[in-house]
N, CA, C and O of each residue as an XYZ file, in Angstrom:
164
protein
N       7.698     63.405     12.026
C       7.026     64.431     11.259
C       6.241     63.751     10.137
O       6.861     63.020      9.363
N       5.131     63.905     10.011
C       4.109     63.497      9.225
C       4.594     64.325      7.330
O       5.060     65.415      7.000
N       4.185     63.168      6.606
C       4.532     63.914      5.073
C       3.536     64.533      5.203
O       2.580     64.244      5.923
N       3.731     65.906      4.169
C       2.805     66.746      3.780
C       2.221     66.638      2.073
O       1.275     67.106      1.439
N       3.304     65.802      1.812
C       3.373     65.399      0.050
C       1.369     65.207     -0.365
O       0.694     64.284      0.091
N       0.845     66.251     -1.234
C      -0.485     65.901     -1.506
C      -1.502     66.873     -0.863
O      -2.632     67.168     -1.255
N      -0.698     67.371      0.411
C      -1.808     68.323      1.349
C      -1.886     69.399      0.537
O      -1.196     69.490     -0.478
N      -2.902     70.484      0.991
C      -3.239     71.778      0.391
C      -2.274     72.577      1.622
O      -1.922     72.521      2.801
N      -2.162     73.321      0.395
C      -0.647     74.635      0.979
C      -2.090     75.538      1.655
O      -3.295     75.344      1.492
N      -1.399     76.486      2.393
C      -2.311     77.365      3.054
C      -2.089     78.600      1.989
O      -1.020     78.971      1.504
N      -3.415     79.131      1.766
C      -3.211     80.640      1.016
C      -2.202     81.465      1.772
O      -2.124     81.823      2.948
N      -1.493     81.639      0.753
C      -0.068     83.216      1.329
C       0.051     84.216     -0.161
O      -0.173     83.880     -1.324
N       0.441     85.398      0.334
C       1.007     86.160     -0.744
C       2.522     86.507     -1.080
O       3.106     86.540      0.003
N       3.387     86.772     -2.089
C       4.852     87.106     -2.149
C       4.475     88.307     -2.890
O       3.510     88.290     -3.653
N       5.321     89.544     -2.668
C       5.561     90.083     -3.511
C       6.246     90.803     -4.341
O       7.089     91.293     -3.590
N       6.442     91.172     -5.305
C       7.662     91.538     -6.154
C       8.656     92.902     -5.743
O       8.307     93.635     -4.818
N       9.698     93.119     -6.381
C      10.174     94.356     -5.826
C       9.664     95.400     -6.880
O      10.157     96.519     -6.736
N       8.797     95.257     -7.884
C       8.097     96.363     -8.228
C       6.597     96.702     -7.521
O       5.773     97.611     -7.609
N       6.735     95.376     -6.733
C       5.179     95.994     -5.778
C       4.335     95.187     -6.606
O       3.259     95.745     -6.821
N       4.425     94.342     -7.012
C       3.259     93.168     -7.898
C       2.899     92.047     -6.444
O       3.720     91.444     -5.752
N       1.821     92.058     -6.363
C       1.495     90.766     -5.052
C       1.035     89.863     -6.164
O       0.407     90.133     -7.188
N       1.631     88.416     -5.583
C       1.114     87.323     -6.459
C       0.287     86.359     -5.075
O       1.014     86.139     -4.106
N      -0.925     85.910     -5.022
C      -0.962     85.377     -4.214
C      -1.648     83.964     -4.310
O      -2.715     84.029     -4.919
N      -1.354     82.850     -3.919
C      -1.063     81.205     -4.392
C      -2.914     80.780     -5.045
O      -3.148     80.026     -5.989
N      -4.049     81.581     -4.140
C      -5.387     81.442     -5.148
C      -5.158     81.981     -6.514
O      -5.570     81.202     -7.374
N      -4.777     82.764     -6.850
C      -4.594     82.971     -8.199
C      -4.663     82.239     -9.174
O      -5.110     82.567    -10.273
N      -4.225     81.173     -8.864
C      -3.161     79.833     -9.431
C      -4.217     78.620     -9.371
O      -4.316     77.574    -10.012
N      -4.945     79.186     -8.356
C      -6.186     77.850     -8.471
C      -7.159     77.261     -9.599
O      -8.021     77.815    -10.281
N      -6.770     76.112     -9.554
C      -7.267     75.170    -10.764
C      -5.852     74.877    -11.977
O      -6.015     74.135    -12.946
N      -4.644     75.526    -11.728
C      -3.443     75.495    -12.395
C      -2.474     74.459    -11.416
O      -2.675     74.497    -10.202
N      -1.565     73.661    -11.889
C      -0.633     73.377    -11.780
C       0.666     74.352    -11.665
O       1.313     74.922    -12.544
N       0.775     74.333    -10.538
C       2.322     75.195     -9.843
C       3.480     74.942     -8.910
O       3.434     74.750     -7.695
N       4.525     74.978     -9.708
C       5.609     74.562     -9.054
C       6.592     75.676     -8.084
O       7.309     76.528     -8.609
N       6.483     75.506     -6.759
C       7.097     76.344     -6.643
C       8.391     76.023     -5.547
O       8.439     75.045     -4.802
N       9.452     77.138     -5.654
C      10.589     76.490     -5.193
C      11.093     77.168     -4.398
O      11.169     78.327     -4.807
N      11.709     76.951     -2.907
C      11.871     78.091     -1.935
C      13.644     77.791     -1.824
O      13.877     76.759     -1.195
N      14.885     78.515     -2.326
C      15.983     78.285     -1.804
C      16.766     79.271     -0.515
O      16.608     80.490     -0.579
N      17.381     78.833      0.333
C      17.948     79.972      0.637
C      19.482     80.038     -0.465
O      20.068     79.213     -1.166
N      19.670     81.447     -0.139
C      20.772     81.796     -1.133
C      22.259     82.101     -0.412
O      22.563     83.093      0.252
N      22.885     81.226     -0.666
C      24.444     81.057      0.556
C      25.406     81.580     -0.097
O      26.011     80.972     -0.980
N      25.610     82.528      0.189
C      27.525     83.758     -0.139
C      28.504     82.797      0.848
O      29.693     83.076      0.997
């Protein structure tokens, strides 16, 4: 599997549970960290 470290993410949207869409152009020209966990019970 080839690194991806440096590539451009593909535009996607998330959105909130009040119904806010954030979507990753937004952010363009900003520095953003973002962090995906799953959450284990």
């Amino acid at each position: 599997m080839a690194s991806l470290v440096g590539s451009k993410a593909p535009d996607f949207e998330l959105a909130e549970p009040s119904g806010a869409v954030h979507r990753l152009a937004d952010f363009a020209g900003h520095y953003l960290l973002l962090v995906f966990h799953r959450h284990l019970r």
